[in-house]
N, C-alpha and C positions, 0 to 999 in steps of 0.2 A: 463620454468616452466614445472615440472612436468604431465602429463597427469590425475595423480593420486589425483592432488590440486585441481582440478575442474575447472573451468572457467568462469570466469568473465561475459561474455554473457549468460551465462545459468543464473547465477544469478539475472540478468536483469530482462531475460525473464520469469523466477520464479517472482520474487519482483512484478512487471507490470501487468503478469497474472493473479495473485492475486488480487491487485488490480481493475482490470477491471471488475473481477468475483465479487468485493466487494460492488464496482458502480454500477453494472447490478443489483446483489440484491436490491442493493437499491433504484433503480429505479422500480422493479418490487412489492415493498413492497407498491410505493406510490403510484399503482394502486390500492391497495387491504385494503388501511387503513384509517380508520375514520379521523374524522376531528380534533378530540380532542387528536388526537396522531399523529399531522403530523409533529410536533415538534422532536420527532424523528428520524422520516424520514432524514428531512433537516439536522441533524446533524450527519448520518452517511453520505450523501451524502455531504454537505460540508467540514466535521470533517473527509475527509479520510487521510489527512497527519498524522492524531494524532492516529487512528480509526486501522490502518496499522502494528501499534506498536503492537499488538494484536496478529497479524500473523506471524510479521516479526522478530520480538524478540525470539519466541521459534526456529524458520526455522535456525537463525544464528547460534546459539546454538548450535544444532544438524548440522548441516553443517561444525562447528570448530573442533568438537569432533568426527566427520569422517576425519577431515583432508583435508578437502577441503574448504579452507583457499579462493581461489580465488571466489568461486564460494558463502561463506560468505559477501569477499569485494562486489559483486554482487548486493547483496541483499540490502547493507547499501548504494551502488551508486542508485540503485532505491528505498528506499526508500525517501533518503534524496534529488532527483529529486522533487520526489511526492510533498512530505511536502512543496517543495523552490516552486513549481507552486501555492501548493493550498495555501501559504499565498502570495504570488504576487496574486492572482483571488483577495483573501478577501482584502488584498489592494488596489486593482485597482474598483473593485466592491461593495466593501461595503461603501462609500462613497454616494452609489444610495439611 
C-alpha cells in the first residue's frame, strides 16, 4: 500500500475519536438538561451507532476524493464496530 492511501489505523482512530467525543457530549448535555427533554439525551447516547452516520458519511467522502481509500476502509471498519456493539447492548439490555 501506497503511503499516499492513507491508513487503515488512522481511520479507526478518526471513526472512534469521534465517537467518544460524541458520547462525552452527550453525557455532558445530561447534566445540563430538563427533565422533559431527557428523551433526547438517551437517544443520542443510545442511538450513537445510527447518530455516527452524521459524521461519518461526509469524513468518507472527503477521505475517497483525496484518495485515501485505506484510511475511508477506516472509518466504515469503525463505524460498523460501533453500530455491531451498540445493537448487541440494545439486545442484550433492552430486555431489562
Amino acid at each position: 500500500m501506497n503511503n499516499h492511501e492513507g491508513s487503515i489505523g488512522v481511520g479507526l482512530l478518526i471513526g472512534w475519536g469521534l465517537n467518544l467525543a460524541e458520547a462525552g457530549l452527550s453525557f455532558l448535555a445530561l447534566r445540563n438538561v430538563d427533565l422533559d427533554k431527557l428523551i433526547y439525551v438517551f437517544v443520542l447516547v443510545g442511538g450513537v451507532g445510527l447518530i455516527q452516520l452524521v459524521y461519518i458519511l461526509p469524513l468518507y467522502v472527503i477521505f475517497r476524493r483525496q484518495g485515501k481509500a485505506a484510511t475511508a476502509k477506516g472509518l466504515v471498519i469503525a463505524a460498523c464496530v460501533t453500530a455491531f456493539l451498540n445493537c448487541t447492548c440494545w439486545g442484550l439490555f433492552g430486555r431489562f
